[in-house]
C-alpha positions as CSV (number, residue, x, y, z in Angstrom):
1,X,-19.0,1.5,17.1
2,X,-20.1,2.9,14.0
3,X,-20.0,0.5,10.8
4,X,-17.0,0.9,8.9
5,X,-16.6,0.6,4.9
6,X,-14.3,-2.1,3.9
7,X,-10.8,-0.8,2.3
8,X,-7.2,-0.8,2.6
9,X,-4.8,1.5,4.2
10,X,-1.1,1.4,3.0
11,X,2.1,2.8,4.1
12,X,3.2,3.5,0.6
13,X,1.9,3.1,-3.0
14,X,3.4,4.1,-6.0
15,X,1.8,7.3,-7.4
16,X,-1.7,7.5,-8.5
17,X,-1.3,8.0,-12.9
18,X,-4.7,10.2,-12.7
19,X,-5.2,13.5,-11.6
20,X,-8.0,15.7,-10.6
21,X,-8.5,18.9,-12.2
22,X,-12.0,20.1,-10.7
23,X,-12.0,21.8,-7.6
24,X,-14.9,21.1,-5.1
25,X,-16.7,24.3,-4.3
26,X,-16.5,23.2,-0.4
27,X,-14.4,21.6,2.1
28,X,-16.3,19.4,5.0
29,X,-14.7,21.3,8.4
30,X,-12.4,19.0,10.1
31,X,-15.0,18.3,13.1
32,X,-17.2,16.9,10.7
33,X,-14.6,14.2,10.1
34,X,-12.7,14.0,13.2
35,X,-15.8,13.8,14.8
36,X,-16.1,14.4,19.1
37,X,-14.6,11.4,20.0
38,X,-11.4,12.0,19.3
39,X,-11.4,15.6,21.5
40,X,-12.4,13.0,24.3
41,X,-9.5,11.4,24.2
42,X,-6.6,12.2,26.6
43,X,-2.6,12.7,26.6
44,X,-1.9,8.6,25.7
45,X,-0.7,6.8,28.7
46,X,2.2,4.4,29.0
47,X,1.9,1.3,28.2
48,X,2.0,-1.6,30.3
49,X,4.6,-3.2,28.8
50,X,7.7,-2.7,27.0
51,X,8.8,-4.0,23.4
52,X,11.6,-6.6,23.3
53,X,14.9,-5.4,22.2
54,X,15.0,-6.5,18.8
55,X,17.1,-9.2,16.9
56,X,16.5,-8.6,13.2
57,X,19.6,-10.7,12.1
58,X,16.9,-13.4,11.3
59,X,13.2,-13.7,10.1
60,X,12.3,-14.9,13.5
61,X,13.7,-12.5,15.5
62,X,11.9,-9.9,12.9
63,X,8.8,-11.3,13.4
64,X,9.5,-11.4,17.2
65,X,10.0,-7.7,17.3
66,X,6.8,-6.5,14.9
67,X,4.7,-8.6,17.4
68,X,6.2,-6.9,20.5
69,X,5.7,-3.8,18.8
70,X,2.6,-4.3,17.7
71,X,1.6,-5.5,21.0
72,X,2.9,-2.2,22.8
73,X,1.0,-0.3,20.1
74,X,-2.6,-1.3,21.0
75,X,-1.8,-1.1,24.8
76,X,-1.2,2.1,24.9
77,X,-4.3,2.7,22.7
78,X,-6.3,0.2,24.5
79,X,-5.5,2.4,27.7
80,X,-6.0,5.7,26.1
81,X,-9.3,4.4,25.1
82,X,-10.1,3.2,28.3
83,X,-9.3,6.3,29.9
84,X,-12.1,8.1,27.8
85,X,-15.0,5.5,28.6
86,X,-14.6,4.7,24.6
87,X,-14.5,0.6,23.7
88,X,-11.6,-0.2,22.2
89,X,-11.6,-3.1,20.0
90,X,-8.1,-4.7,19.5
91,X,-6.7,-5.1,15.3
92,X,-5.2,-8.2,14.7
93,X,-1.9,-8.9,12.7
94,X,-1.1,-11.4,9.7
95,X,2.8,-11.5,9.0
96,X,2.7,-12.8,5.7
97,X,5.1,-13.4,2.0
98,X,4.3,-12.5,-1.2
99,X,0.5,-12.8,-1.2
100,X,-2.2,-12.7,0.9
101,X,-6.0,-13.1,1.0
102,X,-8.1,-10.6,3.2
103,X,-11.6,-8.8,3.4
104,X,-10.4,-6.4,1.3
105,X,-9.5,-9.4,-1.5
106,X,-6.4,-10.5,-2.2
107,X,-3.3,-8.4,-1.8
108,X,0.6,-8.5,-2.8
109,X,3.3,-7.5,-1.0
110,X,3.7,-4.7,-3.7
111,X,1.1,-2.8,-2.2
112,X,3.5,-2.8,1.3
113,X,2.3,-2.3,4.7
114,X,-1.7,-2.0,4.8
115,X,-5.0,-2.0,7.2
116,X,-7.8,-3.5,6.0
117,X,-10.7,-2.0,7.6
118,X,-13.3,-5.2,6.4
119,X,-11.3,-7.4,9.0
120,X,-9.3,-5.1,11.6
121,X,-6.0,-6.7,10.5
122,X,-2.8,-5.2,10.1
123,X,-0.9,-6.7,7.1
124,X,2.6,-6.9,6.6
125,X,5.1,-8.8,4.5
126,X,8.7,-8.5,6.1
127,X,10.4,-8.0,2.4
128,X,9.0,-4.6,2.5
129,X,11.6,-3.8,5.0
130,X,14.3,-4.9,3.2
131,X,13.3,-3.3,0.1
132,X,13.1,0.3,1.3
133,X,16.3,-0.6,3.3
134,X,18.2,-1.8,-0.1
135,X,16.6,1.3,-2.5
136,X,16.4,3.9,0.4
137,X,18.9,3.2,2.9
138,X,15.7,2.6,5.3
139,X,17.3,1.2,8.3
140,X,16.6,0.4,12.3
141,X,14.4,-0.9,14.4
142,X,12.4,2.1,15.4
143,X,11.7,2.9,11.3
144,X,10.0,0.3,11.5
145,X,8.3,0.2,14.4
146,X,7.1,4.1,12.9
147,X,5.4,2.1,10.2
148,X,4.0,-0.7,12.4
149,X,2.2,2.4,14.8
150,X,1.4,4.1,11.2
151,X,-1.2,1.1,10.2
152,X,-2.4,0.8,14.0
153,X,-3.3,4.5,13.5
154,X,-5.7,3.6,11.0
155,X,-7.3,1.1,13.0
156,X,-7.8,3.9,15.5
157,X,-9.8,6.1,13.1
158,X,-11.8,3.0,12.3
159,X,-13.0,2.8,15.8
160,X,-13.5,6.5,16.0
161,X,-15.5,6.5,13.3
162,X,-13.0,8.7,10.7
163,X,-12.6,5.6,7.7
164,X,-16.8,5.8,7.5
165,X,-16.8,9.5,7.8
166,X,-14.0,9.8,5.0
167,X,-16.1,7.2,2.9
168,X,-19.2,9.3,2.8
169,X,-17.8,12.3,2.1
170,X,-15.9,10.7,-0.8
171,X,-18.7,9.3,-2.0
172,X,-20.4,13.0,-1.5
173,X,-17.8,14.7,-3.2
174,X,-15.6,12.7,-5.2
175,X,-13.3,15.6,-6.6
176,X,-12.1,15.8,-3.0
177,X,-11.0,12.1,-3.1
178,X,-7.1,12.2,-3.1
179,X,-7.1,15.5,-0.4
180,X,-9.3,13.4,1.9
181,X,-7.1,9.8,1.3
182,X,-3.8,12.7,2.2
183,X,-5.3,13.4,5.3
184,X,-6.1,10.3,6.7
185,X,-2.8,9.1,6.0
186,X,-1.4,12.3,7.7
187,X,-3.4,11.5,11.0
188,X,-2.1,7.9,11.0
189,X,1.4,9.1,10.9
190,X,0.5,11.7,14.0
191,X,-0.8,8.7,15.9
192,X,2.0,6.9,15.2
193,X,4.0,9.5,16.5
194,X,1.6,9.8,19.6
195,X,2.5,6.6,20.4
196,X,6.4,7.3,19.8
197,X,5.8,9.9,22.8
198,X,5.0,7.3,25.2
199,X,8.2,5.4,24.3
200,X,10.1,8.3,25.1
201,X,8.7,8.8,28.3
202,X,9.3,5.0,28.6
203,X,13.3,6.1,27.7
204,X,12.7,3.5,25.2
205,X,14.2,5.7,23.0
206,X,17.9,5.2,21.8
207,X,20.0,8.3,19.8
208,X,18.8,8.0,16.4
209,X,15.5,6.4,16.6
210,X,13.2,9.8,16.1
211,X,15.7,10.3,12.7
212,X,15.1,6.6,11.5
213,X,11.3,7.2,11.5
214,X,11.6,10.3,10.3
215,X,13.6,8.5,7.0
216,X,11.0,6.1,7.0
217,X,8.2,8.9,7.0
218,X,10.4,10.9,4.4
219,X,10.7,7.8,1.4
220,X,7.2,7.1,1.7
221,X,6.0,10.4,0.6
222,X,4.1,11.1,-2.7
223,X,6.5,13.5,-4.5
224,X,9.5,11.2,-3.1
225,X,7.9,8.0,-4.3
226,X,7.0,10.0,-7.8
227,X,11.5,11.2,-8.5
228,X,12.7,8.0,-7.3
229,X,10.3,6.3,-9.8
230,X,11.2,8.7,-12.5
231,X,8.3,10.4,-12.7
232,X,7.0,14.4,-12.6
233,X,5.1,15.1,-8.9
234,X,1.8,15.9,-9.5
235,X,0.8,17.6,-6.0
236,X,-3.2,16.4,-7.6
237,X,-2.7,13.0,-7.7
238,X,-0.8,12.8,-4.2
239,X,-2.5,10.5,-1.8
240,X,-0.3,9.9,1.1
241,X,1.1,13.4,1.3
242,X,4.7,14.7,0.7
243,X,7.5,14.1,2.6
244,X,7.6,17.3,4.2
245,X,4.3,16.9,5.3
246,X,4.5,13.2,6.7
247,X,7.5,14.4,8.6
248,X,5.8,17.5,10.2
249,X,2.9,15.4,11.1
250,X,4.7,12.4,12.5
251,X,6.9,15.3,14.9
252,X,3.5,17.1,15.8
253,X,2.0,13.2,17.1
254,X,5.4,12.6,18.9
255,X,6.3,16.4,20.2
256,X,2.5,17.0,21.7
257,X,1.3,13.4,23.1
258,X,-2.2,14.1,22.4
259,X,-4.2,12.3,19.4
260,X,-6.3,15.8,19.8
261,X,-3.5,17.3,18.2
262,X,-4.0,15.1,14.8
263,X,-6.4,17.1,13.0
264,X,-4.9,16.8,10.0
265,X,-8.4,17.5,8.3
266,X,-8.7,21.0,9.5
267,X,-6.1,21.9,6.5
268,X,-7.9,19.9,4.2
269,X,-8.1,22.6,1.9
270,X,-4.5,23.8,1.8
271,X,-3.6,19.7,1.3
């Protein structure tokens, strides 16, 4: 598995203050990024097991459903892996309040959901649910399980090599910065709608659960974040991508099946 840089991945951030105005005189292809492992992997199969119905009247039953979730998650990845001879590596998860120390240093809940890549852990204070439900009107067990697969999908590119590719070329080119951090994030949400395909095939699916992760993919974009906050959108700084754009890629992950079909870096210049 090829050595990964240490960093976070979040759901949502507020929007970045700087912006860039030089344009890089090239754009690395998306292959370059992607890399071939991902084009080895195949349509995802089911998972093995199915999530608990949830009971998120209480903190425990929350907690009960993220892990079941969470669980399902790296099944079906673990499988998908398996299926293309590729070692799959399972993330680990840390429910935790207010503040919590990682590899990637010590993190609030104001930073919501993350990944950190230093320790394979998924991150996640349950108060982030109930803030985007009280400002957003973020609601329903399957907007979160959207963002739950979202952060899972960055453990995926970890092991496929993406997060190390995405460092160097950063590091390479560091006008491209914020396009390359929108793309990544874009990916994550196709994988997490990859996985939402197998829970329809599963008939997991209840009416309404497609629409409440596609809310949850809507108030986390960069120009939503930027008018809820009060502030102009600044397409420059974006680093999570627009709502529009979550939404599309989130549909493509769920509509197709394949994580092929996530090559979110192949637009890297229109992004």
């Amino acid at each position: 598995m090829p050595t990964t840089t240490t960093s976070t991945t979040s759901t949502t951030v507020p929007p970045s203050t700087s912006t860039s105005t030089s344009v890089p005189t090239s754009v690395p292809s998306g292959p370059s990024l992607d890399g071939p492992r991902i084009d080895r992997l195949p349509r995802v199969p089911s998972a093995t097991t199915n999530p608990s119905r949830p009971d998120l009247s209480t903190r425990s039953g929350q907690e009960t459903f993220l892990r079941s979730v969470f669980a399902d998650i790296q099944s079906v990845w673990n499988k998908n892996f398996q299926e293309a001879g590729l070692p799959y590596s399972p993330a680990r998860l840390d429910l935790f309040s207010s503040e919590v120390r990682t590899a990637c240093g010590e993190q609030s809940s104001d930073v919501g959901p993350f990944y950190c890549s230093g320790d394979h852990t998924v991150y996640l204070d349950i108060s982030f649910f109930q803030a985007i439900e009280r400002q957003f009107g973020v609601k329903g067990d399957f907007a979160e399980a959207y963002i739950v697969a979202h952060e899972v999908g960055h453990h995926v590119q970890a092991l496929l090599g993406v997060t190390q590719r995405v460092a160097e070329a950063t590091q390479a080119d560091p006008p491209l910065q914020n396009r390359l951090s929108v793309a990544v994030e874009l990916q994550a949400d196709c994988f997490a709608g990859v996985w939402a395909h197998t829970a329809y095939e599963r008939e997991l699916l209840e009416p309404g659960d497609i629409e409440q992760a596609l809310h949850a993919a809507e108030v986390v974009g960069d120009d939503f974040l930027a008018r809820a906050s009060g502030q102009h959108a600044n397409p420059d700084a974006f680093t999570h991508g627009t709502s529009a754009q979550r939404k599309h890629w989130l549909t493509t992950g769920f509509e197709d099946g394949r994580p092929d079909a996530c090559d979110t870096f192949s637009q890297l210049s229109s992004l």
